[in-house]
N, C-alpha and C positions, 0 to 999 in steps of 0.2 A: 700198665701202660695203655692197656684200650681202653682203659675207663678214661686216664688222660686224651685221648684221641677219640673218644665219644664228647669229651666234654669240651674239647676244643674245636670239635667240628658244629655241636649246638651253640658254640659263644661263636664262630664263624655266622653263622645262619641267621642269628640275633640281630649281629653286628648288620648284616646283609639288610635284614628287614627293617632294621633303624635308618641304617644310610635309604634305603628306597623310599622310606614314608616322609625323610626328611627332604627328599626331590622333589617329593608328591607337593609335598607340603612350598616348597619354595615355589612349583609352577604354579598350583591355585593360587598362592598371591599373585605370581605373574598374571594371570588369567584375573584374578579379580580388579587387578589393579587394570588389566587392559578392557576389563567390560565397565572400569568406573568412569575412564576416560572416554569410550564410548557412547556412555548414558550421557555423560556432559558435553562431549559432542554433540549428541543430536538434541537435547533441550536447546543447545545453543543455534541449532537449524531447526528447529520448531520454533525460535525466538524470531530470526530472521524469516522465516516465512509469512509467520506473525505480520512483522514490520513490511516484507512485501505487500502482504495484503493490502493493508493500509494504506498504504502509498498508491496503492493500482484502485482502490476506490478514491481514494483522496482527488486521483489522477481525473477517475470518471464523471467525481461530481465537478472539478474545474473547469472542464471541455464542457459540460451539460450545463454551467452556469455561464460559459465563453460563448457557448452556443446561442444560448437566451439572449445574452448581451449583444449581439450581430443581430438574432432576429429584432427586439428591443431597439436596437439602434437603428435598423431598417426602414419599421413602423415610425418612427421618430423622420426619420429623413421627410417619407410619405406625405406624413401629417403635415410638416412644414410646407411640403410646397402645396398644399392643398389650404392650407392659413393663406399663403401666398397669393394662390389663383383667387380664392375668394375676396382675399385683398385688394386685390385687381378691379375683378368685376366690382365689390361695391364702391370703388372710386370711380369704373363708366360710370355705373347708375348716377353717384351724386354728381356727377360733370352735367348727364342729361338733363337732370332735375335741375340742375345750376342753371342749364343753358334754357330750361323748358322757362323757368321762373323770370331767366331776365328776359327772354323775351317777351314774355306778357305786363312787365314792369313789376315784379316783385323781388324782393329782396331775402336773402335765405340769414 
């Protein structure tokens, strides 16, 4: 009879260490399954970060080319009325010259 209650307290202990390594064994997939989700979590916010980037230069080269174009377009404004002013003045000259020419009796 002890040899039956030796042998059914070692199939007790078996049985014991079976069910525990088969917990073990169920959280590590738990555990692995939550570190797999994880890793692809954060590739997919290294992904987005990525695309942040990009956009926050894409952003800086816009404003740095918006910028040029106001300065660009400034210089342009400038120019024009300095075409203008000169436009001006050489229309007195040729008036004077008009006026110099007929008075002496020539003709332009």
């Amino acid at each position: 009879m002890q040899r039956f209650e030796k042998l059914k307290d070692r199939l007790n202990d078996a049985l014991e260490k079976i069910e525990i390594s088969l917990e073990t064994g169920l959280e590590n997939r738990e555990n692995d399954s939550s570190l797999e989700t994880l890793i692809s979590e954060n590739e997919g916010l290294k992904r987005q970060v990525d695309s942040l980037k990009a956009e926050l230069e894409s952003s800086s080269k816009d404003r740095e080319a918006n910028s040029n174009i106001k300065g660009l377009s400034a210089e342009l404004s400038y120019l024009r009325q300095e075409r203008e002013q000169e436009k001006k003045e050489l229309q007195s000259l040729y008036d004077q010259l008009s006026a110099a020419l007929a008075a002496s009796g020539e003709t332009v």
